[in-house]
C-alpha positions in Angstrom: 17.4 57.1 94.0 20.7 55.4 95.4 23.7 56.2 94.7 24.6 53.3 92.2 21.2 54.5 90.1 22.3 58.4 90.6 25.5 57.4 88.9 24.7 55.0 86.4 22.3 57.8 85.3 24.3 60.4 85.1 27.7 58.3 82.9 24.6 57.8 80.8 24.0 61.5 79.7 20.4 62.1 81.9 21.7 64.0 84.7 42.6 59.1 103.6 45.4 60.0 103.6 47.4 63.2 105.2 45.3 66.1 105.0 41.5 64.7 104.0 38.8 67.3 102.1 36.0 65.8 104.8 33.1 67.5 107.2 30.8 70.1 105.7 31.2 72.1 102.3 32.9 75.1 103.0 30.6 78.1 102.9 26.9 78.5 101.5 27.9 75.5 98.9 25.8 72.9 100.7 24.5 71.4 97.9 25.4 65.0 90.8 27.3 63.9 88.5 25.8 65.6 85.1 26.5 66.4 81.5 27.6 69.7 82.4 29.7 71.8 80.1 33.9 71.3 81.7 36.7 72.7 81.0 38.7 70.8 78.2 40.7 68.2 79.9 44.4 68.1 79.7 46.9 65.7 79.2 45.2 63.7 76.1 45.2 64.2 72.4 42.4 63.1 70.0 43.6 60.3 68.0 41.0 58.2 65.2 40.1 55.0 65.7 40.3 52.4 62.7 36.2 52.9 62.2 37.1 56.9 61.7 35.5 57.8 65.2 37.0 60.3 67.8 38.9 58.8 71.0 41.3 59.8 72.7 44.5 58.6 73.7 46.9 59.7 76.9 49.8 61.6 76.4 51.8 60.9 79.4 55.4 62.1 78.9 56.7 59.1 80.3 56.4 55.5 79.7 54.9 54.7 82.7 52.9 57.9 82.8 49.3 55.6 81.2 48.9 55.2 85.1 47.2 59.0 84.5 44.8 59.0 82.3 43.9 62.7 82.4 44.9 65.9 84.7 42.9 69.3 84.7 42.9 72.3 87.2 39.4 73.2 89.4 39.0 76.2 91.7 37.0 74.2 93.7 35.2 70.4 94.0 32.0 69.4 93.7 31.1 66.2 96.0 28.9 64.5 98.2 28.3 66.5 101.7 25.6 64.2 103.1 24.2 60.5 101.3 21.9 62.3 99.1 22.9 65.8 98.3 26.5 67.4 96.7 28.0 70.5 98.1 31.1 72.9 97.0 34.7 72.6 98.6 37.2 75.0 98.5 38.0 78.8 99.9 38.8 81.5 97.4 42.7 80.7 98.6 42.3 77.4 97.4 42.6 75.5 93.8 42.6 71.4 92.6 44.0 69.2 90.5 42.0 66.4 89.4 44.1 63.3 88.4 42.1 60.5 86.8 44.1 57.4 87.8 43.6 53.9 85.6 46.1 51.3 88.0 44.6 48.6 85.7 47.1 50.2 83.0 50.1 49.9 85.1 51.2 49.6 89.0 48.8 50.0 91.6 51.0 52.6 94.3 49.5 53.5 97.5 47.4 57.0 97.4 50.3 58.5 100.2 53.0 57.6 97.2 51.3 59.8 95.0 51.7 63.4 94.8 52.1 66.5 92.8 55.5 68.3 92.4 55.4 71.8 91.2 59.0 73.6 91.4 60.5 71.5 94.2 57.5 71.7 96.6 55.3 68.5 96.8 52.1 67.9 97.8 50.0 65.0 98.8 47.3 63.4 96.6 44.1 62.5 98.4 40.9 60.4 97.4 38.6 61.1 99.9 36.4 64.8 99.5 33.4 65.8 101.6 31.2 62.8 102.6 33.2 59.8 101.4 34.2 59.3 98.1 31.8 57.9 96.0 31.2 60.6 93.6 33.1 63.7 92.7 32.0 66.0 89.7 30.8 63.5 87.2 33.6 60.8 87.5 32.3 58.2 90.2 34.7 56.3 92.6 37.7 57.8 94.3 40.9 56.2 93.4 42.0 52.7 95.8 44.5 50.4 94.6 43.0 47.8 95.7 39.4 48.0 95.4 38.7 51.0 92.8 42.5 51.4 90.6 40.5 53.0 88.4 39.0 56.2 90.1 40.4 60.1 90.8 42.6 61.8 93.4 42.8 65.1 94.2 46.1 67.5 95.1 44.8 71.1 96.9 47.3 74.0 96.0 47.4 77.7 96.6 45.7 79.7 94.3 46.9 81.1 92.3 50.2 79.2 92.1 52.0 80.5 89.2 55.2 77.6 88.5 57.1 76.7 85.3 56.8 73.1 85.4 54.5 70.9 87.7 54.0 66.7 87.9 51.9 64.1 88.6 54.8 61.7 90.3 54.4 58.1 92.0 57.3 55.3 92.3 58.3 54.6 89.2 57.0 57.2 86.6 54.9 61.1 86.9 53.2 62.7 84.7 53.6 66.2 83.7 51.0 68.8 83.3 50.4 70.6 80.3 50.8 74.1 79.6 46.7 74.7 79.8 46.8 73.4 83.5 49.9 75.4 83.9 48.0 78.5 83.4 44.9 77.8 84.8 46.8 77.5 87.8 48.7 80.9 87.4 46.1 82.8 86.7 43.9 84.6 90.3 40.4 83.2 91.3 37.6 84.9 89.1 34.4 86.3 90.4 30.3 85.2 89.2 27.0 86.7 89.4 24.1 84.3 88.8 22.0 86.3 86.2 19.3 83.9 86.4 18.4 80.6 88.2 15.1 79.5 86.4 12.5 77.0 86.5 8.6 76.7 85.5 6.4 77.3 88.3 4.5 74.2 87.9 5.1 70.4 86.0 2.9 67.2 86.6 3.9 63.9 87.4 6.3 61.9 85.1 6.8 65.6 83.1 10.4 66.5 82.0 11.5 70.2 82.5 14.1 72.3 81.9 16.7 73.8 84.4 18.6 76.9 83.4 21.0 78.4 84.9 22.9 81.9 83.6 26.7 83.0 85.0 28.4 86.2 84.6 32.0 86.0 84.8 32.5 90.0 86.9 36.4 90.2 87.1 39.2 90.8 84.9 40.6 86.7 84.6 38.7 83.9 83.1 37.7 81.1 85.4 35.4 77.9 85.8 32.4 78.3 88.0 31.7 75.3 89.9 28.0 74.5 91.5 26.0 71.3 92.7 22.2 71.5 92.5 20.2 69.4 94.6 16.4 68.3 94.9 13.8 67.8 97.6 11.1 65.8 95.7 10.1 63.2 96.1 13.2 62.4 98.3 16.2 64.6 98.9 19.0 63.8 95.9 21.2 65.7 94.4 20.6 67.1 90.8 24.0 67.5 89.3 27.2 69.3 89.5 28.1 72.7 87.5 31.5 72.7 86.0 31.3 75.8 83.4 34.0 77.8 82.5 33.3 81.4 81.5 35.2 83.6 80.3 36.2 87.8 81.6 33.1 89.6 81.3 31.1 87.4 79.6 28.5 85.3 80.3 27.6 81.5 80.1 24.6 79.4 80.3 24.2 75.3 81.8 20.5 73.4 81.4 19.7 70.3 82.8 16.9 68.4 82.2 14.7 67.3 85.4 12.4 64.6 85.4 9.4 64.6 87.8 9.5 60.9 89.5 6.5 59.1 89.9 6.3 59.5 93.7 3.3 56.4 94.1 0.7 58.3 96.2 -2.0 61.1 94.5 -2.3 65.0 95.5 0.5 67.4 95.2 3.8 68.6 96.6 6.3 71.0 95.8 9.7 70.1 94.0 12.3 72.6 95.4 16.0 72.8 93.6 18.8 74.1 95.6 21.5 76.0 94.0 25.1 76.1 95.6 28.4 77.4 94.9 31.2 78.6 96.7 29.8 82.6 97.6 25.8 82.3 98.0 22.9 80.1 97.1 19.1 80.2 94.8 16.5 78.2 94.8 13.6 77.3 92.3 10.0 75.9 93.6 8.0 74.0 91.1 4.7 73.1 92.2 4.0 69.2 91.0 0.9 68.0 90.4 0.2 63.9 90.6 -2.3 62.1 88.8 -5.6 60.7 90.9 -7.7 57.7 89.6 -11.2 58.6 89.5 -14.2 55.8 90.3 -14.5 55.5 86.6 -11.3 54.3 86.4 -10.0 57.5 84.7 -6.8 59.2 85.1 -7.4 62.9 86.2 -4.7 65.8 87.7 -5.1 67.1 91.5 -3.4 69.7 92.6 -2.7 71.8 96.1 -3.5 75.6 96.2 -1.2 77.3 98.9 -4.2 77.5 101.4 -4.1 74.1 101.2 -7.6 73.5 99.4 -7.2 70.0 97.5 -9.5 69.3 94.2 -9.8 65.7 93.4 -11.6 64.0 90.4 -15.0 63.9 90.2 -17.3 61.1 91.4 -20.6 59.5 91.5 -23.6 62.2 93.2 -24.4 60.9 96.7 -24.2 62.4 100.3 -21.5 60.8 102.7 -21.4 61.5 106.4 -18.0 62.2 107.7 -17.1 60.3 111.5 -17.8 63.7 113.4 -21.2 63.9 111.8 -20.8 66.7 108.8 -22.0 65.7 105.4 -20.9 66.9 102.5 -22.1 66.6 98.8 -21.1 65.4 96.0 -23.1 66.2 92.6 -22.5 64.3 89.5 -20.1 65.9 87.6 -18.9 68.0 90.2 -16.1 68.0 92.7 -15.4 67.0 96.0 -13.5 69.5 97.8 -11.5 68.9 101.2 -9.3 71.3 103.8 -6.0 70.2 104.9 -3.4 71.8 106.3 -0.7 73.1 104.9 2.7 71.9 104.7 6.0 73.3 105.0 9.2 72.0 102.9 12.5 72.2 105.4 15.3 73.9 103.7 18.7 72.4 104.4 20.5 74.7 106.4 24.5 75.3 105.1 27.5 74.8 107.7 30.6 76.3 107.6 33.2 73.6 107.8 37.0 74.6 106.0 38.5 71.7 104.3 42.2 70.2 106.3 44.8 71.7 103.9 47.8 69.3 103.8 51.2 70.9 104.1 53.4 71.2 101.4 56.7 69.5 102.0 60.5 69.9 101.1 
């Protein structure tokens, strides 16, 4: 799966400048786009269209300020860390926001002419996070006037940064953030527990499963826990990315359907799904089993045992002499069955790379 399909998938519902978020995910978060549950986003206000169906319509402050579509507060990023996997950005210190830029609407300024001022303190927008920035969260392209105008940029802050007023600001117009964001960005980072982390232990080709995923929220503040999920089968890809806000001392739940993929060759393999967020990692192993075509034609199910014993369909009963002169048997009716060694999957290993923090200036 590319990165066009991964995306494309995902919008559907199935799934720089000074100072760049690049290198390796901070922390064990080595980890797609999904319908996750978000935060509510700030900065619009549902309006009806003439055929009585919700939209929504920018509320900018200013009359240039439809150059923002939307602006909402993350404790840390989800994005790509490698072609074909997400991982988590962002040290306990360190908070977002997410600007979702439209330079269709309105002028096209340079990403360095974009920043957010928060009581006389500025601080530089950037579009590029982890590896490149083709994806972050579930909102696609970064932001490039030229190429992409309408795509996202990000500004790092402290956290918490507690501040009476705080903008969006580019030549010509800003855009100010509401008083949600406001607090999101007052209040101190929260702490999770994964409660569970669940998967079935096995699924057969072309099967669609169910991923859950349970979060307790352990401190005293309400917060968002952000996570990317990743797969190994039948090629490395990522799964999606967790954006789930929870409140103090409760606990909330994210599923995600996962579809096994008709990998084109018959036997078995395991799926393995990687969990990542900012303080640890899980992981789920779900043993696949792919269809075999029998001599008759017929579609039967092979699978692996651990010890590496494969049973195949049946076949026609007839002795066959293998090239270093052992026979073996076949009855009608019965089953051929054959040794091989067993495989291992590799597990990505997590690097500790901290993000370039741009410096706030005067």
């Amino acid at each position: 799966m590319n990165r066009r399909e991964l995306l494309a998938a995902l919008a559907a519902g199935t799934a720089v400048v000074p100072g760049c978020l690049d290198g390796d995910s901070n922390g064990p978060g080595d980890g797609s786009p999904s319908p996750t549950p978000t935060q509510t986003p700030t900065g619009t206000v549902p309006v009806t269209t003439d055929s009585g169906t919700p939209d929504t319509e920018t509320d900018t402050g200013t009359a240039s300020g439809e150059f923002v579509r939307e602006a909402f507060a993350v404790p840390e990023l989800a994005a790509p860390n490698s072609p074909d996997s997400f991982g988590v950005y962002g040290a306990r210190d360190e908070q977002y926001v997410v600007a979702l830029l439209d330079g269709a609407a309105a002028s096209r300024p340079a990403v360095d002419e974009i920043a957010l001022v928060a009581d006389g303190g500025s601080h530089d927008a950037q579009n590029s996070v982890g590896y490149g920035g083709w994806a972050l969260f579930d909102y696609g392209g970064a932001y490039d006037p030229v190429d992409n105008p309408a795509g996202w940029v990000v500004c790092q802050l402290p956290d918490p940064l507690d501040v009476e007023s705080a903008a969006i600001t580019w030549p010509g117009g800003e855009y100010p953030l509401g008083d949600d964001v406001l607090a999101d960005l007052a209040r101190p980072p929260a702490s999770f527990e994964i409660t569970s982390f669940d998967a079935p232990a096995s699924a057969t080709q072309g099967e669609t499963f169910t991923l859950s995923l349970a979060v307790e929220n352990t401190g005293d503040v309400d917060g968002t826990f952000v996570g990317a999920v990743n797969r190994n089968f039948p090629a490395y890809a990522p799964v999606a990315s967790i954006r789930l806000p929870v409140a103090a001392g409760e606990t909330a739940t994210w599923e995600r359907e996962v579809t096994v993929d008709d990998v084109g060759y018959e036997g078995s393999g395991e799926l393995r799904l990687w969990l990542y967020w900012r303080d640890d990692s899980a992981d789920q192993q779900v043993t696949v089993a792919i269809g075999t075509d029998s001599d008759d034609g017929t579609r039967t199910q092979g699978t692996d045992s651990l010890d590496g014993t494969q049973t195949q369909g049946t076949e026609p009963a007839g002795t066959a002499t293998d090239p270093d002169g052992s026979t073996r048997t076949d009855g009608r009716g019965g089953t051929r069955t054959e040794t091989d060694p067993p495989t291992e999957t590799p597990t990505p290993t997590a690097t500790t790379t901290e993000p370039i923090t741009p410096e706030p200036s005067e």
